[in-house]
C-alpha positions in Angstrom: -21.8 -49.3 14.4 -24.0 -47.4 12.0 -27.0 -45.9 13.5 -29.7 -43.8 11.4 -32.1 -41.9 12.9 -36.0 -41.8 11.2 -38.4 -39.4 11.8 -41.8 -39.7 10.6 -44.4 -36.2 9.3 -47.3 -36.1 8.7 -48.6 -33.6 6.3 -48.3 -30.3 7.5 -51.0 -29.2 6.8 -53.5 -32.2 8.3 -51.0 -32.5 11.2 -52.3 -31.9 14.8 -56.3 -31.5 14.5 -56.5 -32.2 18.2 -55.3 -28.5 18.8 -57.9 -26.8 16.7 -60.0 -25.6 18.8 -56.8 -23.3 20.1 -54.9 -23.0 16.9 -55.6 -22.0 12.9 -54.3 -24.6 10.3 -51.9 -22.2 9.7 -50.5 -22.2 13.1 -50.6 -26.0 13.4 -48.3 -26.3 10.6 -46.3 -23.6 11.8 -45.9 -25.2 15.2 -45.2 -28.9 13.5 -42.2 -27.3 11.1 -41.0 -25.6 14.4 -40.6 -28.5 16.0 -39.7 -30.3 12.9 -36.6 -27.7 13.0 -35.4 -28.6 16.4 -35.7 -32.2 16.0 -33.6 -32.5 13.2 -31.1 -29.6 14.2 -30.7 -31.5 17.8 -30.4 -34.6 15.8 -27.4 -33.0 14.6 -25.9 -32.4 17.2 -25.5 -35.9 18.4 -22.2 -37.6 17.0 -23.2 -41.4 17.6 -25.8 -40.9 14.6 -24.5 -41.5 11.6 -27.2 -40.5 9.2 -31.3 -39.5 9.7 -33.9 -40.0 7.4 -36.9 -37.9 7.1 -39.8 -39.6 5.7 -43.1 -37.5 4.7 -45.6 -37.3 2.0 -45.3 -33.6 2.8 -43.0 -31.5 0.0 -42.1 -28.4 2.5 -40.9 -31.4 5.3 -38.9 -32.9 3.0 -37.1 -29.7 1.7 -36.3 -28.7 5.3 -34.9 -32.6 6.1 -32.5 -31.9 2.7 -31.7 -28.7 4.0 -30.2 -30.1 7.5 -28.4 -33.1 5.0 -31.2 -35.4 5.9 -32.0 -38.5 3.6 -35.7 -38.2 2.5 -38.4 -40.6 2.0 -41.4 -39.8 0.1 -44.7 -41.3 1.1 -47.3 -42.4 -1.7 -50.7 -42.2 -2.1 -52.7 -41.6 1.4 -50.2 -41.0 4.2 -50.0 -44.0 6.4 -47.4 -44.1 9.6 -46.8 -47.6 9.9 -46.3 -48.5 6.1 -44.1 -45.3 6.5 -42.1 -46.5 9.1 -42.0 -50.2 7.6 -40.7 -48.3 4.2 -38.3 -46.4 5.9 -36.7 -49.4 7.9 -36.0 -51.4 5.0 -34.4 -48.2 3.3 -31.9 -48.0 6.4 -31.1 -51.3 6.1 -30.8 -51.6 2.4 -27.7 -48.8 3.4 -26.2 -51.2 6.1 -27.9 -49.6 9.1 -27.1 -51.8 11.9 -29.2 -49.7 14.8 -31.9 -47.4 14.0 -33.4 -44.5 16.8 -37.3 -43.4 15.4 -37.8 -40.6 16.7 -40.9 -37.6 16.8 -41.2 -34.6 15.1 -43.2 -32.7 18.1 -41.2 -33.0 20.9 -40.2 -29.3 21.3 -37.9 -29.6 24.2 -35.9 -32.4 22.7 -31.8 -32.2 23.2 -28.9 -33.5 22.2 -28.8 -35.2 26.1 -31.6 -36.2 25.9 -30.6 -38.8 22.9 -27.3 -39.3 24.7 -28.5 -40.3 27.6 -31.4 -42.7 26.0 -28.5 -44.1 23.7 -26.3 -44.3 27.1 -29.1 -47.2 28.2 -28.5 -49.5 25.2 -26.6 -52.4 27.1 -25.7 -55.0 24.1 -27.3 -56.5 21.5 -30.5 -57.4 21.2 -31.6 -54.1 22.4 -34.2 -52.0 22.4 -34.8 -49.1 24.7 -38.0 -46.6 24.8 -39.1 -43.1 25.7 -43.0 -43.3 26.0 -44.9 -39.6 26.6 -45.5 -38.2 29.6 -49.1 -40.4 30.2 -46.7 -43.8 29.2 -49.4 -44.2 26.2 -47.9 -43.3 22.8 -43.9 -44.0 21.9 -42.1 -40.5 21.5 -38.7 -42.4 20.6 -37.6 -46.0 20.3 -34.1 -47.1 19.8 -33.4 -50.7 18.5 -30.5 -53.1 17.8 -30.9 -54.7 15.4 -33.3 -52.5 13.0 -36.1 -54.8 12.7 -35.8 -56.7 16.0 -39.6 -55.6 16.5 -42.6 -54.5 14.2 -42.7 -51.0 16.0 -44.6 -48.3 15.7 -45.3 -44.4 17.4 -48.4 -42.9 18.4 -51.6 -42.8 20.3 -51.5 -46.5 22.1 -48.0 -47.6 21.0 -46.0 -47.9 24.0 -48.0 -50.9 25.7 -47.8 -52.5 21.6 -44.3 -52.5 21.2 -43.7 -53.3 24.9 -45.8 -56.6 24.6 -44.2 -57.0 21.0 -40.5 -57.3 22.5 -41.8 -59.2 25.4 -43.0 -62.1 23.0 -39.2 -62.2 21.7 -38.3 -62.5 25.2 -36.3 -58.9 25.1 -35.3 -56.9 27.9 -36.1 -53.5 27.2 -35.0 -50.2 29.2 -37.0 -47.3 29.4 -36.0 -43.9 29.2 -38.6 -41.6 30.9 -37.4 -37.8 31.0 -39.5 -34.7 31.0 -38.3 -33.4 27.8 -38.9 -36.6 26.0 -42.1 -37.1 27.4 -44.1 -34.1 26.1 -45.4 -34.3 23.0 -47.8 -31.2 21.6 -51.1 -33.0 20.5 -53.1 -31.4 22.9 -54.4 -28.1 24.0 -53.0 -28.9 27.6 -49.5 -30.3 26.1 -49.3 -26.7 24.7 -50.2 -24.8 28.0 -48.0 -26.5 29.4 -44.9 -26.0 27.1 -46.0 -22.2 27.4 -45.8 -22.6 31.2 -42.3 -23.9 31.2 -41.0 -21.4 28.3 -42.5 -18.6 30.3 -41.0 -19.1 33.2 -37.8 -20.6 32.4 -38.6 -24.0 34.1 -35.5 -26.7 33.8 -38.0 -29.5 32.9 
């Protein structure tokens, strides 16, 4: 079974405006290719995926995606994460992709168990399985099998969409809710907390 991984960036430089007030542009983009590091490096690390695809309109994202031997997928014209996502779906598939895992680029305290274990609920096919944030409003990761079993999407709102979107098909889906999955950094209080775990060493 061929399974690609996808993970959508936004521009480094426009990324994560809801942490302004506590961060310079230059430290939001520093913070979003951090995190863009450890997704793809954990990524990696997990044998069942067979090949990721990074797809930005962001030059610097890119280059980092080629240099963990990452496909890339440039955005054009205004960046756009659905039509991104849409694009980067039929580019898996074009390649035989017969399960795809879209994942985030800002969850900092991603693992390589952390994908095992959300991979470890697929039960068959059709299947889709999701990890929705810590407040169960946006979708941090979303496995499904087969690719395009559901429109899908990430972000602010997303987890009730694609809930009610396999629902309509009549899918079972299995949700995957762990700590590390759950925290995404969009705001200041996502980032005091991942400071309060880092400093004291807290197994989320």
């Amino acid at each position: 079974m061929s399974l690609w991984a996808i993970v959508p960036v936004k521009p480094l430089r426009k990324a994560k405006s809801g942490l302004s007030d506590v961060l310079t542009e230059d430290e939001r983009a520093l913070l979003i290719f951090t995190m863009l590091s450890q997704t793809l490096r954990t990524l990696k690390e997990v044998p069942a995926i067979d090949h990721i695809l990074v797809v930005s309109s962001d030059s610097a994202a890119l280059a980092m995606a080629r240099e963990y031997g990452a496909r890339t997928l440039q955005e054009d014209g205004q960046p756009d994460l659905k039509i991104a996502l849409k694009r980067a779906v039929v580019v898996a598939k074009m390649y035989n992709a017969e399960s795809l895992l879209i994942l985030s680029a800002d969850l900092p305290l991603v693992s390589r168990r952390d994908i095992e274990k959300m991979l470890s609920l697929v039960k068959g096919t059709p299947a889709i399985v999701i990890a929705p944030d810590r407040h169960n409003d946006g979708t941090n990761a979303i496995y499904m099998n087969p690719p395009d079993i559901i429109d899908c999407t990430i972000g602010s709102g997303s987890y009730e969409k694609n809930l009610k979107k396999a629902q309509s098909k009549g899918i079972q889906v299995e949700l995957c809710h762990l700590t590390t999955l759950g925290l995404d950094i969009d705001k200041p209080e996502d980032l005091a907390l991942l400071r309060q775990i880092e400093a004291f060493q807290v197994d989320p």
